[in-house]
C-alpha positions in Angstrom: 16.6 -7.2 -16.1 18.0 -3.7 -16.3 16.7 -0.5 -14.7 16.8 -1.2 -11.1 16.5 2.5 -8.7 18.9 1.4 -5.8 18.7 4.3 -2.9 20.3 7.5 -3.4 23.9 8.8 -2.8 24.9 5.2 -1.0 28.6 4.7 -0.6 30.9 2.6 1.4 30.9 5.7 4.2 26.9 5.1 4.0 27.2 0.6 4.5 26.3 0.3 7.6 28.7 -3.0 8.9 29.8 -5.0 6.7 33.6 -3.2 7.2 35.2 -6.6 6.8 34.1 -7.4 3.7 33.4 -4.0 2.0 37.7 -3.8 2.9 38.2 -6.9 1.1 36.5 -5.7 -1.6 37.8 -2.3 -2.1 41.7 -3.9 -1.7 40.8 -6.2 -5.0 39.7 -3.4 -6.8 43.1 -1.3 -5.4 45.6 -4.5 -6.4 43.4 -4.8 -9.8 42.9 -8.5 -9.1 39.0 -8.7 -9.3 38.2 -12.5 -9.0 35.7 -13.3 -12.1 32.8 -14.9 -9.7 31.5 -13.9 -6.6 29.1 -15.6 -3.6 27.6 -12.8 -1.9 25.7 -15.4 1.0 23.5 -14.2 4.2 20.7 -14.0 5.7 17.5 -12.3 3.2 17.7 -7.9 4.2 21.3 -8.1 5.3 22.5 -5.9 2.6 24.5 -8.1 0.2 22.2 -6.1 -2.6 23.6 -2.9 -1.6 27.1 -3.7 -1.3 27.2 -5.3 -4.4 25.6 -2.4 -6.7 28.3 -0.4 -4.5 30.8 -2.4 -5.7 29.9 -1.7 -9.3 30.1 1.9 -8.9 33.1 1.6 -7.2 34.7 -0.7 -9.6 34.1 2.0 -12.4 34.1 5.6 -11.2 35.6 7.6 -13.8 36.6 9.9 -11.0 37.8 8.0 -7.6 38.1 4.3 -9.3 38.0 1.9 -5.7 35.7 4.6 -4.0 32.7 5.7 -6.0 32.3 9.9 -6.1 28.8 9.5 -6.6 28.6 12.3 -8.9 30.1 11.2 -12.4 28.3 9.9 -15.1 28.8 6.2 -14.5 27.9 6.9 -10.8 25.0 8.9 -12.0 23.6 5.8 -13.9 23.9 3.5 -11.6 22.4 5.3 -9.0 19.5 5.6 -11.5 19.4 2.1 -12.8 20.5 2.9 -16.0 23.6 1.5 -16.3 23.7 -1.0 -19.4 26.4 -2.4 -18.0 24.7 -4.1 -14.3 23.2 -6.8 -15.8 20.0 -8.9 -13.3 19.3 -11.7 -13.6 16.9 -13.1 -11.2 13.2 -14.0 -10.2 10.5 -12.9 -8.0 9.3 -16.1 -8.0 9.8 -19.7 -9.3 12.8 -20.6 -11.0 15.2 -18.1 -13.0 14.6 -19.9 -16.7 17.1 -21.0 -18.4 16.1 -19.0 -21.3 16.8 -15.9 -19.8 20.3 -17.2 -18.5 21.0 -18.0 -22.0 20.1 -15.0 -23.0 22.5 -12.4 -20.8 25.0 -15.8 -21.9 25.2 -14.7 -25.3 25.3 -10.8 -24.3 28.8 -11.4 -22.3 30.8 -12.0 -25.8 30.5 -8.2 -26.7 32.5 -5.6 -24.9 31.4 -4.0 -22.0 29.7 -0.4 -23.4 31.1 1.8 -20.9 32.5 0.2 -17.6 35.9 -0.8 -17.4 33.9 -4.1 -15.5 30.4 -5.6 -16.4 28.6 -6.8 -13.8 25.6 -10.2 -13.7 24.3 -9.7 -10.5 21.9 -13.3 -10.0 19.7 -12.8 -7.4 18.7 -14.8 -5.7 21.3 -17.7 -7.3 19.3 -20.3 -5.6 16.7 -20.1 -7.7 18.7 -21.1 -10.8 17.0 -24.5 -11.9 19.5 -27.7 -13.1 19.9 -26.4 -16.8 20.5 -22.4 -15.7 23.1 -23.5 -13.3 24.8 -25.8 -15.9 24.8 -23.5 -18.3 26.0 -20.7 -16.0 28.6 -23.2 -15.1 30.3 -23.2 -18.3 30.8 -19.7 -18.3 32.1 -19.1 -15.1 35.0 -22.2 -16.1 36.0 -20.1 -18.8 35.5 -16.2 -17.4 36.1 -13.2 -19.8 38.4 -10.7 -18.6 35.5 -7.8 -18.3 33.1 -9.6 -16.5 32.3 -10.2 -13.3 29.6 -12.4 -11.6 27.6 -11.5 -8.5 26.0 -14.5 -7.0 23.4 -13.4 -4.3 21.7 -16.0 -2.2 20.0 -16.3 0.6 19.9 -19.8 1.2 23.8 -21.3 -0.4 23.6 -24.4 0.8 20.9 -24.9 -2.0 23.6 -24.2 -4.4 25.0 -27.1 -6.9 28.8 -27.7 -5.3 30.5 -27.3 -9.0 28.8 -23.4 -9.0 30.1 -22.4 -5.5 33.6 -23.9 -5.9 34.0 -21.7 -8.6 32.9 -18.4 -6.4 35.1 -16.7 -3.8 32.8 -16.3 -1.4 31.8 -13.6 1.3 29.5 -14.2 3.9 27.4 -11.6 5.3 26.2 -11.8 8.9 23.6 -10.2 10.8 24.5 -6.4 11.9 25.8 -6.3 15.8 23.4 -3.9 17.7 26.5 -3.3 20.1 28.7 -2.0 17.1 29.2 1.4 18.3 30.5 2.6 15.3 26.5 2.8 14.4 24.3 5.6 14.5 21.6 3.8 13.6 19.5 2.9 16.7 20.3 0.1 18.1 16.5 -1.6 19.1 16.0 -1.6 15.1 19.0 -4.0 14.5 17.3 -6.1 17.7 13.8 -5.3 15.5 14.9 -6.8 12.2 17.3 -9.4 14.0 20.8 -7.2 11.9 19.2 -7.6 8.8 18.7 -3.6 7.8 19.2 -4.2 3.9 15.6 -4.6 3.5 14.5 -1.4 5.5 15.0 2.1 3.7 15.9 5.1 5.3 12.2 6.5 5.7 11.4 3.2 6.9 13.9 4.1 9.7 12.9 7.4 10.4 8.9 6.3 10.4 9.8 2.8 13.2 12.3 5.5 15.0 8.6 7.9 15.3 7.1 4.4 15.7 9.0 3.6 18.8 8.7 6.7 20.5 5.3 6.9 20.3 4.2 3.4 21.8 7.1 4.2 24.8 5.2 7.3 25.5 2.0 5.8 25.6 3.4 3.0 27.9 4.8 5.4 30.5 1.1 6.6 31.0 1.2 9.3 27.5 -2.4 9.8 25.7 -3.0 6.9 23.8 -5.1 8.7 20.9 -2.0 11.5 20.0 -0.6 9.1 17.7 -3.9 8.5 16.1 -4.8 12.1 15.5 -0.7 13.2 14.9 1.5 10.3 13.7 -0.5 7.3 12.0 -1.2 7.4 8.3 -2.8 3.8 8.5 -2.9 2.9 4.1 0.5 3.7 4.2 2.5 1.9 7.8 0.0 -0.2 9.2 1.6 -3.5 8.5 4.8 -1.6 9.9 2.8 -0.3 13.0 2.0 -3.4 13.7 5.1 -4.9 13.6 6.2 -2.4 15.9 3.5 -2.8 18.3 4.4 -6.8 18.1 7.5 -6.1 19.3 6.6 -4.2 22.4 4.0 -7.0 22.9 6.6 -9.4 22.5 8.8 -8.0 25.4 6.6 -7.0 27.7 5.6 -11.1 28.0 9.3 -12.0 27.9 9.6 -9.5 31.0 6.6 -10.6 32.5 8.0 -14.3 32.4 11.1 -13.2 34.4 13.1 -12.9 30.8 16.1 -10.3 29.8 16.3 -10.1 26.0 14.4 -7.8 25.0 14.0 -5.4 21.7 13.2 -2.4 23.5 15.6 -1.7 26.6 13.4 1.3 27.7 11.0 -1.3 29.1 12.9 -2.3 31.6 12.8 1.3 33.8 9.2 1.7 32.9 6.7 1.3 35.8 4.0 -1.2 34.1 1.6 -3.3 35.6 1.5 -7.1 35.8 0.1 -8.3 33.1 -2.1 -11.4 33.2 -2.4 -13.8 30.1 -5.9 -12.8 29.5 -5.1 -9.7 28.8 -1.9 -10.7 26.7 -4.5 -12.7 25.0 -6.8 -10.0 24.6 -4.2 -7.4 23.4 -3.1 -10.4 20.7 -6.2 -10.6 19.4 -6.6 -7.5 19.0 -3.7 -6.9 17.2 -4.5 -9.8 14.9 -7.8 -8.3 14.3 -6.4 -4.9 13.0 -3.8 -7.3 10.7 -6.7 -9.2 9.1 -8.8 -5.6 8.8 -6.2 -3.8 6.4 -8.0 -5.6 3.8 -11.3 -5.6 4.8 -11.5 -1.9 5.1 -12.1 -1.5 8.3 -11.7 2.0 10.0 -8.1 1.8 10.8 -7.7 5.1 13.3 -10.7 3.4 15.1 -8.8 -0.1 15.2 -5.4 1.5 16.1 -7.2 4.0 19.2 -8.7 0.8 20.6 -5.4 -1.3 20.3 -3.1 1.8 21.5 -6.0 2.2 24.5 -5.4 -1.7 25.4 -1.2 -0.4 26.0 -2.1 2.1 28.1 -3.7 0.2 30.7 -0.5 -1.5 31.2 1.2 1.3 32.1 1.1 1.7 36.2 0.7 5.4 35.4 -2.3 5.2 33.5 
């Protein structure tokens, strides 16, 4: 499967974590000794994706070989998906066939067309049935010198033995929120438990607005401004109420005398006690709206009501 967009202009500089391993990958590429099969393992949204299309570019910049320039023409087509030489091979669902292993197989005894480096990027490698694995497997005992394999799963332990023993392996883990070398905010690592790979940049700009707008409301703000400024419901309700999860989420961990919480700026907010009716009427609620996005109902209407229900929690209100 070819013609995969990735997100613009992302380089190492823009990986956010991962420095251990994106080092031990850029010192293979500066030593020339690229091992012929990789395990990229982790948790799903991590970024092992990201890190291994920017491993690609940097493998064949025709410019800044080991650090991708991001503006020559191999960089420009891999940024665009273009690239005839990242090869994917993977499913959205179901097994990967064996068929269509077979098939980039058979591709792997021609020359690269223009990298120095081809690269099968299987994703996610778990879902390679008995046959694709074996066939795979034969391949990766006898490697050609211009290819290399990306194995990306989510789940390795699902892997046969005889395919992993034959992968040098790098294991991604969750990003540390208290890795100050980060300017991302920290409460959306908390959000998405370090696994940021799945979220784009909008995505963090719109739970940044997200954020700000429910703390507001919960230190006694009007409920409806982000009705009639922020929300655009077809587009981020699912990610709206994810957010407003979250902050329901905490405020029962604080109200049960917990610490951990997503959202540190609940903790010097003056807010009612909350009794479990109400947490079971605010749950509701929010389950309503979820089940609603495809039943059009009116989703300002849904949201003012639900954003209403925070306020009175706030001992400002």
């Amino acid at each position: 499967m070819r013609g995969h967009a990735i997100p613009p202009d992302i380089m190492w500089k823009d990986i956010l974590g991962h420095t251990r391993e994106t080092e031990t990958l850029k010192a293979w590429i500066q030593s020339d000794r690229i091992p012929h099969a990789l395990l990229f393992s982790g948790l799903k949204g991590v970024g092992k994706t990201t890190v291994a299309v920017e491993f690609f570019k940097a493998l064949n910049c025709l410019n800044s070989p080991g650090d991708a320039c991001g503006r020559c023409r191999s960089c420009v087509k891999i940024q665009g998906g273009t690239h005839p030489d990242l090869i994917r091979l993977g499913s959205s669902g179901g097994l990967i066939k064996v068929e269509e292993v077979r098939g980039v197989l058979e591709d792997l005894s021609l020359k690269p067309f223009e990298a120095r480096y081809r690269i099968v990027l299987v994703e996610p490698a778990e879902q390679l049935g008995e046959a694709g694995a074996n066939a795979l497997l034969k391949t990766l005992e006898e490697p050609t010198q211009t290819t290399v394999f990306i194995l990306i799963s989510h789940k390795s332990r699902l892997l046969l033995p005889t395919i992993r023993s034959r992968c040098q392996e790098i294991l991604f883990r969750p990003i540390d929120s208290t890795q100050t070398s980060l300017t991302l905010d920290p409460a959306i690592l908390r959000l998405t438990s370090g696994t940021i790979g799945g979220l784009g940049h909008e995505d963090s700009a719109r739970i940044l607005v997200m954020r700000t707008a429910i703390l507001s409301i919960l230190a006694g703000g009007d409920p409806l401004e982000p009705v009639s400024k922020t929300i655009t419901p077809e587009a981020d309700a699912p990610l709206w109420l994810s957010v407003v999860e979250s902050f329901i989420r905490d405020i029962m961990v604080l109200a049960l005398g917990g610490e951990e919480v997503i959202h540190a700026e609940l903790k010097t907010l003056a807010l009612k006690e909350i009794s479990f009716p109400q947490m079971e009427r605010l749950l509701e609620a929010l389950h309503a709206v979820r089940r609603g996005i495809k039943q059009n109902l009116n989703l300002k209407i849904a949201f003012a009501e639900l954003f209403l229900m925070l306020s009175r929690l706030s001992a400002r209100g």
